[in-house]
N, C-alpha and C positions, 0 to 999 in steps of 0.2 A: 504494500500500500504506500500510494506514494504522500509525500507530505501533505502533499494539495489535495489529496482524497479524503485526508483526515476530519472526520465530523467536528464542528465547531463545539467550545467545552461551553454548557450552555450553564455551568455557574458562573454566575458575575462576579467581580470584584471587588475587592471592600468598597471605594470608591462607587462603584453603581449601585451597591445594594444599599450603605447607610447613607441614608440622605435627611437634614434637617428641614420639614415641611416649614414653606414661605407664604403665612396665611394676609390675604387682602383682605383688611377691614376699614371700613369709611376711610379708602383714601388714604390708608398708611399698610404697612407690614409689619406682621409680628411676628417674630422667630421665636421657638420658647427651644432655648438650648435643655438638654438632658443626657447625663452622665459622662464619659470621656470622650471629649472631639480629640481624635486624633488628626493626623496631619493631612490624610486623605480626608476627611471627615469636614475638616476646616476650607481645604483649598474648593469642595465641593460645595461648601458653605458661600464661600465667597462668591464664588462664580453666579452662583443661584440666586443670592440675595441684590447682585448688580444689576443681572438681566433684566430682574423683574422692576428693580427700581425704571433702567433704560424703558422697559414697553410699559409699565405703567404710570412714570411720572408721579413716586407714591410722594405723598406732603412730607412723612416720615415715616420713622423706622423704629420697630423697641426690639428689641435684645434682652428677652427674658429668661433668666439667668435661675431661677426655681430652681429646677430639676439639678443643676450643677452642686456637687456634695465638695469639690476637690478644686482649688483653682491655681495654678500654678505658670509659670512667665510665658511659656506658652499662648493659654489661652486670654492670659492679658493680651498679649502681640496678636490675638488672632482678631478680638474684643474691637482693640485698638484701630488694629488698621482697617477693618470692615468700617468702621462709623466714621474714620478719616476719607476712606474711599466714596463711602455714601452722603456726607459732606459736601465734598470736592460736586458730587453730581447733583447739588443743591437738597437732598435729604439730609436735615438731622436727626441723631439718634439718640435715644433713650434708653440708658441699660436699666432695668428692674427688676426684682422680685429676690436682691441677693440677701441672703443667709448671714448673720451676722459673724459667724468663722468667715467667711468668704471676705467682705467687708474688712474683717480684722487683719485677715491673710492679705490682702488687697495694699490697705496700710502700711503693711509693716516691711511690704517687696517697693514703698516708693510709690506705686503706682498712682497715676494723678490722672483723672478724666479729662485732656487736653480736648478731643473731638466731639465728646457728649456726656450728656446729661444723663444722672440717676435720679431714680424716684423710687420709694418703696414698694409699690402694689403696681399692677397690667391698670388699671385705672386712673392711678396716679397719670402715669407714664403717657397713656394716652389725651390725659385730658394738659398736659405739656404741650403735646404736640396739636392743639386747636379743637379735640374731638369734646364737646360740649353735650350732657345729657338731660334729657327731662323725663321727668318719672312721671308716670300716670296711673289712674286704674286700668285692669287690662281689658281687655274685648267683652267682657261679658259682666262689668262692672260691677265686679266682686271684690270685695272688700271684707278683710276679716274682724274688724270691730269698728265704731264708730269713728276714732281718728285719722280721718282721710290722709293727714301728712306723714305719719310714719308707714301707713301698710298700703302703699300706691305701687301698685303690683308689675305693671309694664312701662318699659324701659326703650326711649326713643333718642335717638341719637341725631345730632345733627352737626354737619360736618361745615367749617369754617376753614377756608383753604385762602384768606386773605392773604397770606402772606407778609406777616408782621413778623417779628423775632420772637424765638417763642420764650423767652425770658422774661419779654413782658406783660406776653398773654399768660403765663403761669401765675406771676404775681395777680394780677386781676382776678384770675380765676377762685384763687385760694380766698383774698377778701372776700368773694361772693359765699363761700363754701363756711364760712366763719358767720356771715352775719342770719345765712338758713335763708335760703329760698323757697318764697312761696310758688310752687309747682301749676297753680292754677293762673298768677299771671305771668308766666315766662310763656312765649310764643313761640314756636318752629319758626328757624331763621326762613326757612324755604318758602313758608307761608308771609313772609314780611314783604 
């Protein structure tokens, strides 16, 4: 049999097989990293999270960092230059969700978020990057006790792609988040 007769090996690769899913939400991306990126793991990362910025024009980018038990210069450098790189292509990015070992490990290697922004919680993170929510009752205007403002059951998203720095729309947001929003006169931007 000759070489070129030989059946193609139809296992894939590390590379093709672990892939970090790149999910599109109102106009950004979220990555939730989980367990060890390795180097094929990482360069497949990059590659994936670029393109999709390139075809979709996302506003921004979080880099949720949860599922990560272990963080070491590596995935700094990997961390790093993805949100330098999605920067550079006018995305900034929001790393979140890290662990306070991580945080601490994080500190104690120097590392300094030159490219982007932390925030504790996928909520935080997103509401950095312009994504504004208003809670309502849901479809079938069920409500479990009489206080409409705490048990408003569905959750409406509206997407603000002005294009402000999102350092100032952060600041704004948090006063709002501090003085308690009444849910019945905030308006969908869309409907304005």
């Amino acid at each position: 049999m000759r070489s070129s007769d030989r059946p193609l090996s139809i296992v894939p690769s590390e590379r093709e097989r672990v892939r970090v899913p790149v999910i599109r939400l109102f106009a950004r991306l979220v990555v939730v990293l989980q367990g060890d990126i390795s180097d094929d793991v990482a360069a497949r990362l990059m590659d994936d999270v670029l393109d999709e910025i390139r075809r979709s024009g996302a506003a921004g980018l979080v880099l949720d960092v949860s599922g990560i038990l272990v963080v070491d210069s590596h995935l700094v450098h990997v961390l790093s230059n993805l949100a330098q790189a999605a920067l550079i292509m006018g995305t900034p990015a929001v790393v979140c969700g890290m662990s306070p070992e991580v945080a601490m490990t994080l500190q104690m290697m120097g590392a300094e978020p030159k490219f982007m922004q932390t925030a504790l919680t996928l909520e935080d993170a997103l509401r950095r990057l312009g994504v504004r929510v208003q809670v309502e009752k849901d479809v079938w205007d069920r409500d479990d006790d009489d206080d409409d403002d705490d048990n408003l059951l569905a959750e409406h998203f509206a997407d603000d792609d002005g294009g402000i720095p999102v350092r100032a729309h952060a600041d704004e947001i948090d006063g709002y988040t501090r003085k308690g929003l009444n849910p019945r006169k905030v308006r969908s931007r869309r409907g304005r």
